[in-house]
TORNU-604472 format. One line per field, with one value per atom (N, C-alpha, C, O): residue in three letters; atom name; x, y, z. Coordinates in nm, 4 decimals, always signed. Example, Ala and Ser with C-alpha at 12.3 -4.5 7.8 and 13.67 -1.06 7.14 Angstrom:
BEGIN
residu	(ala	ala	ala	ala	ser	ser	ser	ser)
atome	(N	CA	C	O	N	CA	C	O)
x	(+1.3190	+1.2300	+1.3200	+1.4236	+1.2850	+1.3670	+1.2900	+1.3409)
y	(-0.5690	-0.4500	-0.3300	-0.3319	-0.2250	-0.1060	+0.0030	+0.1138)
z	(+0.7800	+0.7800	+0.7800	+0.8465	+0.7080	+0.7140	+0.7870	+0.8039)
***
This chain:
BEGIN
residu	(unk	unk	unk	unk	unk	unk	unk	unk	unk	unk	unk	unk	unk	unk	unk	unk	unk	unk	unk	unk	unk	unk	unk	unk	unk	unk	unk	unk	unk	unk	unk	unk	unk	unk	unk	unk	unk	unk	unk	unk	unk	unk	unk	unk	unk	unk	unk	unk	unk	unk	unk	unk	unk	unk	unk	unk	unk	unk	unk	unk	unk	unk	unk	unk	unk	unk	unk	unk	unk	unk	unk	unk	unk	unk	unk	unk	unk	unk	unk	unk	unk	unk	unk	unk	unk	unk	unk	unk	unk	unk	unk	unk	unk	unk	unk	unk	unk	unk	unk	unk	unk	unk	unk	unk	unk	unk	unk	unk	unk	unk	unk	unk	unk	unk	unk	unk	unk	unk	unk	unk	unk	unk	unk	unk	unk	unk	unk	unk	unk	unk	unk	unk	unk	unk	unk	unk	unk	unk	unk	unk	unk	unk	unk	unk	unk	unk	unk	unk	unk	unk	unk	unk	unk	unk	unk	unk	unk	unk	unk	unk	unk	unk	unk	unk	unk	unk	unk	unk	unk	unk	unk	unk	unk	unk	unk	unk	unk	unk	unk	unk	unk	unk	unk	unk	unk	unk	unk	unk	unk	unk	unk	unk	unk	unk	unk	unk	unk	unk	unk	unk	unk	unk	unk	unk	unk	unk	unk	unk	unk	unk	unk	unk	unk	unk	unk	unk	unk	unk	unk	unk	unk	unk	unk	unk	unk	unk	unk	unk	unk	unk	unk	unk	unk	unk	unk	unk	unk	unk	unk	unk	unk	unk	unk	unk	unk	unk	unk	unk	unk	unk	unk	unk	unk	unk	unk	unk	unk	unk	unk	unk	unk	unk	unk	unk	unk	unk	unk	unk	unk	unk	unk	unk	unk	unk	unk	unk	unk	unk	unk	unk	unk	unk	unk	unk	unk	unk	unk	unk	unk	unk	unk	unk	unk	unk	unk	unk	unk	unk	unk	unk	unk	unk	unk	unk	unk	unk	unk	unk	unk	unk	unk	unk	unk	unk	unk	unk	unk	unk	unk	unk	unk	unk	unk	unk	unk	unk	unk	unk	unk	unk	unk	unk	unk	unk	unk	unk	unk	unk	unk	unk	unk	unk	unk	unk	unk	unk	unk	unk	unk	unk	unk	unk	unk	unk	unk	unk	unk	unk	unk	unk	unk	unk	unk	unk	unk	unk	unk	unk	unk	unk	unk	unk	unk	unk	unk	unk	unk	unk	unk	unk	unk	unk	unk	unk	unk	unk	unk	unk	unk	unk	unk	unk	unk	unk	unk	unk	unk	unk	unk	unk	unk	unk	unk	unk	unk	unk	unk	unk	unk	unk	unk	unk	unk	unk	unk	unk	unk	unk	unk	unk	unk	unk	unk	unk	unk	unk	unk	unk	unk	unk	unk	unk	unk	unk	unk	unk	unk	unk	unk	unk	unk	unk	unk	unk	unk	unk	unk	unk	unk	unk	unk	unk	unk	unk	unk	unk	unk	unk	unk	unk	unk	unk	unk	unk	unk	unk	unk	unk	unk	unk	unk	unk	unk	unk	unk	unk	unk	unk	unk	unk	unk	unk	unk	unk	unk	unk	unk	unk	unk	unk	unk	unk	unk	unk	unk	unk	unk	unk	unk	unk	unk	unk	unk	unk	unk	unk	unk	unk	unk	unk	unk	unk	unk	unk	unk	unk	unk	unk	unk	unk	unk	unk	unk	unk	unk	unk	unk	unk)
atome	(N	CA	C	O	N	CA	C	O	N	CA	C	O	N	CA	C	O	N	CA	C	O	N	CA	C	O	N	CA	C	O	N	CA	C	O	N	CA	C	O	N	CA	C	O	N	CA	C	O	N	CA	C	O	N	CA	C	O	N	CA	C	O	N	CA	C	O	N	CA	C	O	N	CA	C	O	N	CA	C	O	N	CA	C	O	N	CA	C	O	N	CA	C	O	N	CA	C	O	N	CA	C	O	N	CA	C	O	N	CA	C	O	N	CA	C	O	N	CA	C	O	N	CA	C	O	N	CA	C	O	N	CA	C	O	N	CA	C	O	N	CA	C	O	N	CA	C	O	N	CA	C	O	N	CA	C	O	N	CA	C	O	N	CA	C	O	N	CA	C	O	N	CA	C	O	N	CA	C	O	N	CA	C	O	N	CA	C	O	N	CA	C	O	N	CA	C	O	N	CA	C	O	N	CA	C	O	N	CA	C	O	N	CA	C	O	N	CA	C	O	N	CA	C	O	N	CA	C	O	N	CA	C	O	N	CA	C	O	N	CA	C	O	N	CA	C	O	N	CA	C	O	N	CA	C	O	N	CA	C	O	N	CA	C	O	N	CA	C	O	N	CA	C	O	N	CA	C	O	N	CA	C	O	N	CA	C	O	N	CA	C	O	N	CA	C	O	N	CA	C	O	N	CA	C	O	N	CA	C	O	N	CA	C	O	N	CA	C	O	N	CA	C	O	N	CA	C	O	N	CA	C	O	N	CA	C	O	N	CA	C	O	N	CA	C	O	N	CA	C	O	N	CA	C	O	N	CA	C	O	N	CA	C	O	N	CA	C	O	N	CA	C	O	N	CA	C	O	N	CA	C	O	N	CA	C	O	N	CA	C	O	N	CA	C	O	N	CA	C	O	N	CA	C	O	N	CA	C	O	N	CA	C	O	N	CA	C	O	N	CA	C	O	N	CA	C	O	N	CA	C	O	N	CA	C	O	N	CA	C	O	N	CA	C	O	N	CA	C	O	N	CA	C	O	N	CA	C	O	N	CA	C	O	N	CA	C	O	N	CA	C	O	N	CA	C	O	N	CA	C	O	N	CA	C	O	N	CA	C	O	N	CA	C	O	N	CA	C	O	N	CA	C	O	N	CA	C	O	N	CA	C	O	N	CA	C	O	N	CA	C	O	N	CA	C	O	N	CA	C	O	N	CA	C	O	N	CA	C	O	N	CA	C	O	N	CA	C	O	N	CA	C	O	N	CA	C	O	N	CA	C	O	N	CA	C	O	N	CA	C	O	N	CA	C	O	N	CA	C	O	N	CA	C	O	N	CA	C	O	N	CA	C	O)
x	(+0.0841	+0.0000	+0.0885	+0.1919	+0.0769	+0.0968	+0.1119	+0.0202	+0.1995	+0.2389	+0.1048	+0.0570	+0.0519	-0.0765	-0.0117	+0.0945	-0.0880	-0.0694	-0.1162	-0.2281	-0.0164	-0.1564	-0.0808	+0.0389	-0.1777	-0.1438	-0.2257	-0.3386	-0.0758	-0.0661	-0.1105	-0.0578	-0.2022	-0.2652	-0.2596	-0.3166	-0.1570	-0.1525	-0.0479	+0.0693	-0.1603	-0.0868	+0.0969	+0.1779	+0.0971	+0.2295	+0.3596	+0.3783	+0.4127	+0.5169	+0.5658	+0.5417	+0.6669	+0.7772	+0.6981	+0.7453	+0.5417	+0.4450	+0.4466	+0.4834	+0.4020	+0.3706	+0.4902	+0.4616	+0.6104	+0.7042	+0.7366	+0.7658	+0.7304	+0.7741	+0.6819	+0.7211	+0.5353	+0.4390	+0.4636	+0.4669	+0.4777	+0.5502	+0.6721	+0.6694	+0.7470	+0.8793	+0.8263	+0.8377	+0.7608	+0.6977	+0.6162	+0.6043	+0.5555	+0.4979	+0.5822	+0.5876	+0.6483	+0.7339	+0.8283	+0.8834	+0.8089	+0.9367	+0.8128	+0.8257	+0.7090	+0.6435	+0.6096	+0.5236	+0.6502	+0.6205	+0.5264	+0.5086	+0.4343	+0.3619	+0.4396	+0.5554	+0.3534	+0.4405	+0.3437	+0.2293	+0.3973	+0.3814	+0.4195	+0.5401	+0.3370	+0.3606	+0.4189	+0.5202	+0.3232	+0.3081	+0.2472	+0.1932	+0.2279	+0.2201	+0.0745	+0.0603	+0.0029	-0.0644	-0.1050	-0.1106	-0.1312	-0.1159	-0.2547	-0.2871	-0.3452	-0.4936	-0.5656	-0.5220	-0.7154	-0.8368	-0.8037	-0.7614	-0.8284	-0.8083	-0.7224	-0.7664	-0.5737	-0.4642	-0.4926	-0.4515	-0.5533	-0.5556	-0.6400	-0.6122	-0.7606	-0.8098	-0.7592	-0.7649	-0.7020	-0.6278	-0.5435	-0.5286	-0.4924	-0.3759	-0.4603	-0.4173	-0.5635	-0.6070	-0.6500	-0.6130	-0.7187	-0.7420	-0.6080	-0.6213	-0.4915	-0.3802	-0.3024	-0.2194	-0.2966	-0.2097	-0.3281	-0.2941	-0.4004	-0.5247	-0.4824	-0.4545	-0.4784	-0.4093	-0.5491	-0.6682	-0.4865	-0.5712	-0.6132	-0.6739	-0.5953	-0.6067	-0.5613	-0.4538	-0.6227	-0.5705	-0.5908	-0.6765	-0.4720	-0.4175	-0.4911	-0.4469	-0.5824	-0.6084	-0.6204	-0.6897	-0.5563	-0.5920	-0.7014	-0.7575	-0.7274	-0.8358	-0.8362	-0.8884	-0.7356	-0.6919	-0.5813	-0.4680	-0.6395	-0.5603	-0.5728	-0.6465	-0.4747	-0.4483	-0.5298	-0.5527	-0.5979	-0.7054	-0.8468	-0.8817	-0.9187	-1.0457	-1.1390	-1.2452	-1.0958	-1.1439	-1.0906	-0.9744	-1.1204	-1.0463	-1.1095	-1.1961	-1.0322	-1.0335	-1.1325	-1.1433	-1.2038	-1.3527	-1.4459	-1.5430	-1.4520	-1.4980	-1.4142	-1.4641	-1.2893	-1.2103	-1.2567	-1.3318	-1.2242	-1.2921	-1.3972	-1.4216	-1.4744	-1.6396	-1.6530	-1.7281	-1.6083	-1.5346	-1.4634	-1.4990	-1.3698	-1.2744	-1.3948	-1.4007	-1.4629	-1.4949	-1.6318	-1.6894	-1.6853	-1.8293	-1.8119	-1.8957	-1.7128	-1.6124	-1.5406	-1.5287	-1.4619	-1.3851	-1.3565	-1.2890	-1.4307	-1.4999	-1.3414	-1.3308	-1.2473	-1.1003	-1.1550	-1.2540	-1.0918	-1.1308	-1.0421	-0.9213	-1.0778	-1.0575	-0.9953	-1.0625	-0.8579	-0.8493	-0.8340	-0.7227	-0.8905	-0.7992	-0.6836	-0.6700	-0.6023	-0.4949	-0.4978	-0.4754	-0.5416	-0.5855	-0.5380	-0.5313	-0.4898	-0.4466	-0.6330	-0.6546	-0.7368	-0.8256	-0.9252	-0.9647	-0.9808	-1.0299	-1.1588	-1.2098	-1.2158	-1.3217	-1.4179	-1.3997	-1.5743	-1.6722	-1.7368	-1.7953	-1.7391	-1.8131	-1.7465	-1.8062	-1.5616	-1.5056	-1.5219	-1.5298	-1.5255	-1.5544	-1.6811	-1.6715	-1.8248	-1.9505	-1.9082	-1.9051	-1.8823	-1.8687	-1.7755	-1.8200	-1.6608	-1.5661	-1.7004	-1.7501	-1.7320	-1.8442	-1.9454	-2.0084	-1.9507	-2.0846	-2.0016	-2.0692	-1.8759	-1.8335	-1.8124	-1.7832	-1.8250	-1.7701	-1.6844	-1.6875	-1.5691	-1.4201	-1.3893	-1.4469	-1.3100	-1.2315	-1.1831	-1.1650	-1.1588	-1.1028	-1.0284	-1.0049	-0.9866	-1.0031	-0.8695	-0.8896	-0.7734	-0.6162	-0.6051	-0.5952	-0.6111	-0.5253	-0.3706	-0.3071	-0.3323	-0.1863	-0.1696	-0.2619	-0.0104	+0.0790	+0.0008	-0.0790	+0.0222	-0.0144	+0.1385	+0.2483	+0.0536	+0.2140	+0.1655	+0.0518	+0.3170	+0.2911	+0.2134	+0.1667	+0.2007	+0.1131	-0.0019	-0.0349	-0.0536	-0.1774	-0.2411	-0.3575	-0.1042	-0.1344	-0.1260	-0.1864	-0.0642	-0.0708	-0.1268	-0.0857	-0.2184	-0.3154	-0.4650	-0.5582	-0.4673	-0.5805	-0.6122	-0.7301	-0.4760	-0.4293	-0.4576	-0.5041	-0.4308	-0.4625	-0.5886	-0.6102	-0.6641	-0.7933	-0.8792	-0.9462	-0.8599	-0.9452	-0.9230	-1.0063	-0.7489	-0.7752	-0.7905	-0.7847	-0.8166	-0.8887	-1.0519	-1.1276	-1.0717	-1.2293	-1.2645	-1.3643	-1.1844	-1.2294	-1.2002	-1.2731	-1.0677	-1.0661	-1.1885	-1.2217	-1.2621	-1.3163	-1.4087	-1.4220	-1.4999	-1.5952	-1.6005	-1.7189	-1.5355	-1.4554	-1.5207	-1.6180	-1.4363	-1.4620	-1.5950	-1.6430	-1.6698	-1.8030	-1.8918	-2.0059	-1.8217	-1.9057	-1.8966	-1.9671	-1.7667	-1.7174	-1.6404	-1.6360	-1.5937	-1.5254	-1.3423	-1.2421)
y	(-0.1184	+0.0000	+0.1245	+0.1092	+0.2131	+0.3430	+0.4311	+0.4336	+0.4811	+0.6300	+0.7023	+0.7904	+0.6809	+0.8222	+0.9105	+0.9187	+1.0008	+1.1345	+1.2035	+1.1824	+1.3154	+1.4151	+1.5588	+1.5838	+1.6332	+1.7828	+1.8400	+1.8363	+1.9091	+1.9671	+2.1213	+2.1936	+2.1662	+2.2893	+2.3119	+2.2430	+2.4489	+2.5113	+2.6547	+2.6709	+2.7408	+2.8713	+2.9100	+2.9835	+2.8511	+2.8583	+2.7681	+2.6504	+2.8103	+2.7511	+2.6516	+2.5321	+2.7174	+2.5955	+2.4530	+2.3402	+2.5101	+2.3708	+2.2755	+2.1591	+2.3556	+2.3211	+2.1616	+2.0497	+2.2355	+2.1667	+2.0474	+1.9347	+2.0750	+1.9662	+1.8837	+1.7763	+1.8867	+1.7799	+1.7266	+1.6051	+1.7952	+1.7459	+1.6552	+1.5343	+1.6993	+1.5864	+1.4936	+1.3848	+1.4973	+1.3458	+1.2986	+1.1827	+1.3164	+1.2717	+1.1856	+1.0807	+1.1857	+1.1981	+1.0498	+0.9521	+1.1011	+0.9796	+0.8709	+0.8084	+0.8849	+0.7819	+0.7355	+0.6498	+0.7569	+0.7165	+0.7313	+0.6501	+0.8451	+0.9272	+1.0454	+1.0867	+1.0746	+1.1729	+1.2601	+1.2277	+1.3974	+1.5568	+1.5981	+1.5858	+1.6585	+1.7413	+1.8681	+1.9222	+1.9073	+2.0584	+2.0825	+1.9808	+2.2171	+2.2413	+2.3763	+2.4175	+2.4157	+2.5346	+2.6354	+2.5900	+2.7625	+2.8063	+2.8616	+2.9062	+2.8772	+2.9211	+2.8139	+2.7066	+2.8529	+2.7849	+2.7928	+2.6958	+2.9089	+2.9367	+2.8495	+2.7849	+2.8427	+2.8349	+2.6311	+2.5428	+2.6010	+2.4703	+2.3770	+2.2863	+2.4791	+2.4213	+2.3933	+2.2943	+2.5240	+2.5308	+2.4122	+2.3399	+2.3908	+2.2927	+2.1000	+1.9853	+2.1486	+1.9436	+1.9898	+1.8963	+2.1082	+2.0900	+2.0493	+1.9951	+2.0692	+2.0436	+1.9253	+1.8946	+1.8361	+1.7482	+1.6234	+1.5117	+1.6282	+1.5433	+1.4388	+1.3233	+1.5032	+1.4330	+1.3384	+1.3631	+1.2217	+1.1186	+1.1458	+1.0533	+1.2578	+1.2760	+1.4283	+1.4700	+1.5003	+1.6876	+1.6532	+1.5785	+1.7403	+1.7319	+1.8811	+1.9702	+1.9045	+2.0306	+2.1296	+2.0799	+2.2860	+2.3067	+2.3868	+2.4052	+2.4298	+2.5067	+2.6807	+2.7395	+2.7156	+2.8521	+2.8733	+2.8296	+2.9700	+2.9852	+3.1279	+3.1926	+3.1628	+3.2878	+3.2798	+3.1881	+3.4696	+3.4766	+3.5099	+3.5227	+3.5198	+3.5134	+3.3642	+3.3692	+3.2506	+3.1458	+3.0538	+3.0348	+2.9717	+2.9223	+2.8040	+2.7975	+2.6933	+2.5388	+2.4472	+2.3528	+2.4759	+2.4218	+2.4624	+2.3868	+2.5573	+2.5948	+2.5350	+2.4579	+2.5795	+2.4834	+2.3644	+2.3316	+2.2428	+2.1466	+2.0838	+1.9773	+2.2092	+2.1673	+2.2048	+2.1380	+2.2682	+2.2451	+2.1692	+2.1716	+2.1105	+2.0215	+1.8756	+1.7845	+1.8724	+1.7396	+1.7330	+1.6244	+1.8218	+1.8564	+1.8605	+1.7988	+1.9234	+1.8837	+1.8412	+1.8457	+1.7921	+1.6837	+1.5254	+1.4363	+1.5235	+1.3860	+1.3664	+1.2715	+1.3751	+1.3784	+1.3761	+1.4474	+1.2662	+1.3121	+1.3913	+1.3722	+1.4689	+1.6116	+1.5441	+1.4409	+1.5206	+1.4964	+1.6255	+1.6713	+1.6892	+1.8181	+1.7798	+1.6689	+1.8712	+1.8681	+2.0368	+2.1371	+2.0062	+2.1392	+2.1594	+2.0651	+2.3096	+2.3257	+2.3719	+2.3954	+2.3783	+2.4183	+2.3196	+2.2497	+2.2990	+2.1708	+2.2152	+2.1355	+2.3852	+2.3998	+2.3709	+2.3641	+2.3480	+2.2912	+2.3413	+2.2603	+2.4742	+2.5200	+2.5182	+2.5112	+2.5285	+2.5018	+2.3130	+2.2884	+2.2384	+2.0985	+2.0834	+2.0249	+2.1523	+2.1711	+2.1903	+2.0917	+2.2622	+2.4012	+2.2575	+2.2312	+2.1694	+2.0662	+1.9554	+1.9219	+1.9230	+1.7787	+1.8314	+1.7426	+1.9165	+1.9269	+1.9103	+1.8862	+1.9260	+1.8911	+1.7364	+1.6882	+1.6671	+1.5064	+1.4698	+1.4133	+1.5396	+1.5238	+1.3653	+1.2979	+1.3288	+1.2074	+1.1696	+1.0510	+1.2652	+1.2528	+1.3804	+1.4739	+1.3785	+1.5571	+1.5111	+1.4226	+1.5635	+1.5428	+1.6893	+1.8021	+1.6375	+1.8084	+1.7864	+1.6817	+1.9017	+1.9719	+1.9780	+2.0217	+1.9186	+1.9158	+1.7161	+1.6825	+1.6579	+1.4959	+1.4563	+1.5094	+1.2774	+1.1981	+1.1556	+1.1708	+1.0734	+0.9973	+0.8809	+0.8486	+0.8328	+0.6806	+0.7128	+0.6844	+0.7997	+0.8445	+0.9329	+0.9443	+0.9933	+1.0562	+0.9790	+1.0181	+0.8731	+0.7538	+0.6692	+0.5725	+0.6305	+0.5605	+0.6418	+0.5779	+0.7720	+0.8352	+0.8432	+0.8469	+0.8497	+0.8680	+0.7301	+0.7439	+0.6369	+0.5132	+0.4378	+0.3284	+0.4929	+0.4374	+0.5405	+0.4990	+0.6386	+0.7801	+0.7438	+0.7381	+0.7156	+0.6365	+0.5363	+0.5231	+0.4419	+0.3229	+0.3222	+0.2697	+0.3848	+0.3844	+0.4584	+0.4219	+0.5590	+0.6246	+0.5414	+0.5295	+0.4944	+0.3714	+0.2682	+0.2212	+0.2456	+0.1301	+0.1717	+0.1269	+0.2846	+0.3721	+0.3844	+0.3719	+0.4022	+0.4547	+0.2852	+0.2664	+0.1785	+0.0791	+0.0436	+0.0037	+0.0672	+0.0048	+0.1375	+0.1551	+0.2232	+0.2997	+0.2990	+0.3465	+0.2162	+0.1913	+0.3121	+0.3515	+0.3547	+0.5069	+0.4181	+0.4850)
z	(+0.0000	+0.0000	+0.0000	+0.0650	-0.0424	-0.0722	+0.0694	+0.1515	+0.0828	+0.1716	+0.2341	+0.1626	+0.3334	+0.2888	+0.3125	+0.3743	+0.2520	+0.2283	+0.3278	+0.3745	+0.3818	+0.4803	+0.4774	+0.4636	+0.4929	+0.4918	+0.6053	+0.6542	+0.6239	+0.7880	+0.7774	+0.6929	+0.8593	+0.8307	+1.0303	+1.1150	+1.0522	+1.1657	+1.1357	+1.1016	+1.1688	+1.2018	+1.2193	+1.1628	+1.2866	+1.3316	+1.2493	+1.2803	+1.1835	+1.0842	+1.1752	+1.1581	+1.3188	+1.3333	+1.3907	+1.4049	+1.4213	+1.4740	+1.3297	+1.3139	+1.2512	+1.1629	+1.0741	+1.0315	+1.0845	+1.0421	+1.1462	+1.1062	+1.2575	+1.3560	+1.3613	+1.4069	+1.3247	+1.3134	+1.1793	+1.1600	+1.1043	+0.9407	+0.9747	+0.9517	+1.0138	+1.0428	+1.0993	+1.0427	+1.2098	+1.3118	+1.2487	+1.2883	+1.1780	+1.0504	+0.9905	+1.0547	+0.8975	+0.7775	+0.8573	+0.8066	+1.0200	+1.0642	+1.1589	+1.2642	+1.0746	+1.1027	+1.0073	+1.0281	+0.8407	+0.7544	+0.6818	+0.5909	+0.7019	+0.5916	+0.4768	+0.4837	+0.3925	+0.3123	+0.3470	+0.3789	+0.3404	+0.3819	+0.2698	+0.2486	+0.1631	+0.0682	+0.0941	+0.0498	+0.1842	+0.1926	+0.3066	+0.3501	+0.4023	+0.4862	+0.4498	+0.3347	+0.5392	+0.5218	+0.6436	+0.7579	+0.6197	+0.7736	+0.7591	+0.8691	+0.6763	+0.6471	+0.6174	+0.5757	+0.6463	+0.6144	+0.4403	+0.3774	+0.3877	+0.2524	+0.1770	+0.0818	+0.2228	+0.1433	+0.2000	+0.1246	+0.3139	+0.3269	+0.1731	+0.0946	+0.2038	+0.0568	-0.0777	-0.1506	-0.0899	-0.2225	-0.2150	-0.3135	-0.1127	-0.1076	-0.0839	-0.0960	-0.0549	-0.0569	-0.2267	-0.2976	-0.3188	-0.4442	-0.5203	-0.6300	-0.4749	-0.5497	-0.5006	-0.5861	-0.3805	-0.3519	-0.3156	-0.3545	-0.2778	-0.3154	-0.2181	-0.2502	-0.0554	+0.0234	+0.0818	+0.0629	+0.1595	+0.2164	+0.3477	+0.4016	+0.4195	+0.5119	+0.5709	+0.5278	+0.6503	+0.6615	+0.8277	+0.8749	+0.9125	+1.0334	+1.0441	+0.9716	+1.1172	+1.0958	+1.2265	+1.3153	+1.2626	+1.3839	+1.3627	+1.2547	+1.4603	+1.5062	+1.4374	+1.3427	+1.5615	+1.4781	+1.4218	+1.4424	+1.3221	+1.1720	+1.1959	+1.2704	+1.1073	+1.0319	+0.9236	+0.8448	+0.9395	+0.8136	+0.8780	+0.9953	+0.7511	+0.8293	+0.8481	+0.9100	+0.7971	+0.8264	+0.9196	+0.8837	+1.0434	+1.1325	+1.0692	+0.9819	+1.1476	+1.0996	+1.0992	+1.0209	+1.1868	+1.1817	+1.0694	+1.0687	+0.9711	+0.8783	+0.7493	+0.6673	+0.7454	+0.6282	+0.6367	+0.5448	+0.7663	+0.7629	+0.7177	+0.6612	+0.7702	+0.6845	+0.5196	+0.4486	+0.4888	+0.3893	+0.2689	+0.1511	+0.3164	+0.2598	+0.2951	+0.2125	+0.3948	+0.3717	+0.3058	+0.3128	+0.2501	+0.1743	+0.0590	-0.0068	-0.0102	-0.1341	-0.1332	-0.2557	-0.1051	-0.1319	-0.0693	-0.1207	+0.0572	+0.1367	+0.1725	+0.0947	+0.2113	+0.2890	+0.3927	+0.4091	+0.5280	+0.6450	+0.7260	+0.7112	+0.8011	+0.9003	+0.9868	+0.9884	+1.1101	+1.2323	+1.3030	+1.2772	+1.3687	+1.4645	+1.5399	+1.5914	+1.5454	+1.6330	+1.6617	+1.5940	+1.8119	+1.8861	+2.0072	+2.0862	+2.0479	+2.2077	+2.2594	+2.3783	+2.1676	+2.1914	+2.2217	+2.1283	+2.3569	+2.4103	+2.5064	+2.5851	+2.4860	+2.5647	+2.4567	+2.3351	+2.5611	+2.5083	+2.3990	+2.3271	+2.3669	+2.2942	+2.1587	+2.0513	+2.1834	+2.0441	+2.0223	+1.9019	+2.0726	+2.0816	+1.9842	+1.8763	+2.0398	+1.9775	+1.8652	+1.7916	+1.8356	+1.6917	+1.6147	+1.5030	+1.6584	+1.5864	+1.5794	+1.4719	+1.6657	+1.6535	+1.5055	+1.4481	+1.4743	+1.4074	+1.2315	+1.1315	+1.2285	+1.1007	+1.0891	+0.9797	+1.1875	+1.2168	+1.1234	+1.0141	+1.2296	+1.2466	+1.2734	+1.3588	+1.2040	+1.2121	+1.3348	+1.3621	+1.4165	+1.5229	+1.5705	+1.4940	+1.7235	+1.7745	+1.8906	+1.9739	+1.8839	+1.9245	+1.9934	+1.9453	+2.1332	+2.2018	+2.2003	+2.2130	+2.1831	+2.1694	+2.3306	+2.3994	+2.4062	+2.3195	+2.3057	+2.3932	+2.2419	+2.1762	+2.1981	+2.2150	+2.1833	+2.1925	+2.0588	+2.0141	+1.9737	+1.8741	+1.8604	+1.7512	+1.9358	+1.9987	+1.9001	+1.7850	+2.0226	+1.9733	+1.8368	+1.7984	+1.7784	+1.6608	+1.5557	+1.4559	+1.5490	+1.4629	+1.5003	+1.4361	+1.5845	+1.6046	+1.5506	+1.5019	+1.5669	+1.5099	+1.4047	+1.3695	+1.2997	+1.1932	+1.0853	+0.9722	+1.1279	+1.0713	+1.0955	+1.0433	+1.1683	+1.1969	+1.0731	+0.9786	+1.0987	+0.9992	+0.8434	+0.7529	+0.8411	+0.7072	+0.6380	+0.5158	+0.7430	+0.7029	+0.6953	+0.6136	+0.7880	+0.7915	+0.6513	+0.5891	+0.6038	+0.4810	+0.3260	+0.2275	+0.3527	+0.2394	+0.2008	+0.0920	+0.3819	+0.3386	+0.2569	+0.1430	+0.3214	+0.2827	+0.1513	+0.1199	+0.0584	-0.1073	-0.1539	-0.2268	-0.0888	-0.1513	-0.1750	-0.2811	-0.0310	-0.0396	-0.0699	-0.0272	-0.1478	-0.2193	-0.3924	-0.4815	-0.3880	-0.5545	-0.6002	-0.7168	-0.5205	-0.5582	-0.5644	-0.5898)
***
């Protein structure tokens, strides 16, 4: 089987890259990185990743829960959050895009590759037993 793919979408560059590397040394490929709701999209329309690491807040006027809803309404990719943001009402506002799964910051790897491989299996299977 093939590399999945995932694209890392968080504000903050050097987060950004260090989840890209721990990534990368868990054996996914990381195209590309994004620090907007906006520029996240543009970027699953162009790398046509299997999976988007997504935080909460972004730079811009769209935060991540909206890209999310988003990216998975067009383009059916599933969403995981990876968030320092863990009160209830941003939780609400994440449940209602049904997120793949919802990771507070700071995370261990265990668990980010355990989230990670469940979200994209469940979506593979989905494809199959949809004939896609």
């Amino acid at each position: 089987m093939d590399r999945a793919k995932i694209l890392v979408v968080d504000d903050q560059n050097i987060v950004a890259l260090n989840i890209r590397n721990r990534l990368k040394s868990l054996g996914y490929d990381v195209p590309t990185t994004a620090i907007s709701g906006e520029e996240a999209i543009r970027e699953v329309e162009l790398t046509n990743p299997d999976l988007v690491l997504m935080d909460i807040m972004l730079k811009g006027d769209m935060d991540g829960i909206e890209a999310a809803r988003i990216i998975k309404s067009r383009f059916s990719i599933p969403v995981i959050y990876l968030t320092a943001y863990t009160d209830i009402e941003t939780l609400e506002r994440a449940k209602l895009t049904e997120p793949a799964g919802y990771i507070s910051k700071p995370f261990n790897e265990e668990d980010l590759y355990n989230e990670i491989e469940v979200a994209i299996h469940k979506n593979r299977s989905k494809r199959v037993d949809e004939g896609k």
